[in-house]
C-alpha positions in Angstrom: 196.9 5.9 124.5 197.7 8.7 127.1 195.8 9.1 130.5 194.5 12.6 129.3 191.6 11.9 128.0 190.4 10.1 130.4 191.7 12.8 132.7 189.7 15.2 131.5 186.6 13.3 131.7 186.9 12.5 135.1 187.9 16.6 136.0 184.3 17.4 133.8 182.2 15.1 136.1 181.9 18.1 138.7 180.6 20.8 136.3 178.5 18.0 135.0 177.0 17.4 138.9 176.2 20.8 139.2 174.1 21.6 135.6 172.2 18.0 136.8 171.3 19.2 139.9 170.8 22.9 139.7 166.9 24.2 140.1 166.2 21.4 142.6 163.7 22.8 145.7 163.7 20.9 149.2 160.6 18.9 148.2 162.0 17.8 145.1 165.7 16.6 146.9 164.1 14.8 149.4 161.1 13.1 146.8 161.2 9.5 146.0 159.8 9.3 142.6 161.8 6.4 140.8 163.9 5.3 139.4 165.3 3.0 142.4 164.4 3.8 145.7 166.6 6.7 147.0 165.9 10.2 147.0 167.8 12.8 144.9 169.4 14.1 148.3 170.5 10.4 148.9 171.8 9.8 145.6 173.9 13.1 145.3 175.1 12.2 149.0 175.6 8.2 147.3 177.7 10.3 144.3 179.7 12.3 147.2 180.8 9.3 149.4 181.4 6.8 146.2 184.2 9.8 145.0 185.6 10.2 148.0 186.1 6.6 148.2 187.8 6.2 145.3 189.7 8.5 145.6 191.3 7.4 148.6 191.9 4.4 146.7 193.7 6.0 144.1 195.9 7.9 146.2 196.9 4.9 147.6 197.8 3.1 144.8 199.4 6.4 143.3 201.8 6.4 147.2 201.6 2.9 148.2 203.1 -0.3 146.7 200.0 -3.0 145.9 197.7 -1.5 148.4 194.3 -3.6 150.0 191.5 -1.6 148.4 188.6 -2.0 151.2 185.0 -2.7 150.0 181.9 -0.3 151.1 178.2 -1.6 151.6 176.7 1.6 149.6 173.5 0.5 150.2 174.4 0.5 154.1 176.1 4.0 153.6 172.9 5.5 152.7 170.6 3.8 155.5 172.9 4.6 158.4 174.7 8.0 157.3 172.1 10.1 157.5 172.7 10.6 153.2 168.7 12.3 153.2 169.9 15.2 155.6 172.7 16.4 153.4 171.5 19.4 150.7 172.0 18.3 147.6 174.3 21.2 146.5 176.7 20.8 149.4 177.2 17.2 148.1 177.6 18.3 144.6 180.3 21.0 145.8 182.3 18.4 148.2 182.1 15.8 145.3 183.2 19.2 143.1 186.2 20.2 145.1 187.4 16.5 145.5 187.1 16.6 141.5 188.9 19.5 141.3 191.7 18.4 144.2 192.5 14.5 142.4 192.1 16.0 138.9 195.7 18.1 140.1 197.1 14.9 141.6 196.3 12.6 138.2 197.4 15.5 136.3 200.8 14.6 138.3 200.9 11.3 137.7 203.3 9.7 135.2 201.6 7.6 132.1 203.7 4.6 133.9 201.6 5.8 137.4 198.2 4.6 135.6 199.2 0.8 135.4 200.1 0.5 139.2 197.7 -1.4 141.2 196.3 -1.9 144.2 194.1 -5.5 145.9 190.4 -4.9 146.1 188.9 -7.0 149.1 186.4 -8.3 146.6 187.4 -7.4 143.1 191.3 -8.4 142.9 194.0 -5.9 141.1 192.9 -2.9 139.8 195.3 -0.5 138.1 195.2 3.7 138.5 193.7 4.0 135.1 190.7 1.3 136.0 190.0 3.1 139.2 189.5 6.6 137.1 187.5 4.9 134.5 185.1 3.2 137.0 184.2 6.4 139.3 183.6 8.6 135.8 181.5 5.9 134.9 179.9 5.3 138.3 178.4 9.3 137.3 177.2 8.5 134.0 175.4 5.4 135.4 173.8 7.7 137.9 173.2 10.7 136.0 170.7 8.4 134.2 168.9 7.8 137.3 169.0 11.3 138.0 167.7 13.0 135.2 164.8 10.6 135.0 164.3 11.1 138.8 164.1 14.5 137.6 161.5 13.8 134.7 159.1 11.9 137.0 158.9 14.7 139.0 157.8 17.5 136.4 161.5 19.3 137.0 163.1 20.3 133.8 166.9 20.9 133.7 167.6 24.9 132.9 169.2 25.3 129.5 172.9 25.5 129.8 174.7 28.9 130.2 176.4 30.0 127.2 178.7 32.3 127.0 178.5 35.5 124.8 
């Protein structure tokens, strides 16, 4: 199995940010309607600072030899960051460009480049290729969250754009 595919699921996740968010007024970004407890703006700003942490971690294990992956209290990121004063879409375009920046760098990489690994603090080894899967899946576990954050507050997603 090649990297590619999981590649280009990772490089979608932006485009996929933007369509879930779009439409969103102030009120609704900064509501609390469930599911969970954060607000839309806290969750795209949770999305936003998970990425960039991850992708730190896979530069490093792309540059470094078996580099310490540090830990991040998310929960503690969100309290004391300030996550509910960041607009939703300038998360979702940070957490866009950062997509767009790492998809060039994995797009790089060597299939051999995707089983080097780095030390998590709490998790042990993790290779290059574990790393992508987990932040492309960290978005689909949100998105969930998102869309029926959405839902509970009346906001229905525009229909996609289409081409003619």
């Amino acid at each position: 199995m090649t990297a590619a595919p999981l590649i280009d699921r990772y490089a979608a996740g932006g485009p996929v940010l933007v369509y879930a968010t779009s439409g969103l007024s102030s009120e609704h970004e900064r509501a609390r309607p469930g599911p969970g407890a954060w607000s839309l703006a806290q969750l795209a700003a949770h999305l936003l600072d998970t990425d960039l942490v991850l992708a730190e971690r896979m530069k490093r294990v792309i540059a470094e030899e078996d580099p310490v992956l540090q830990a991040f209290d998310e929960n503690a990121w969100v309290e004391r960051l300030g996550a509910e004063a960041m607009r939703v879409e300038e998360a979702v375009n940070l957490f866009t460009a950062n997509r767009h920046w790492m998809t060039q760098v994995l797009r790089r990489c060597s299939e051999d480049d995707f089983g080097r690994a780095g030390r998590h603090s709490e998790a042990g080894r993790q290779t290059l290729a574990e790393l992508v899967a987990r932040v492309t899946s960290h978005l689909d576990h949100h998105l969930r969250f998102l869309y029926a954050k959405r839902a509970n507050l009346g906001v229905a997603i525009p229909p996609r754009y289409t081409a003619h």
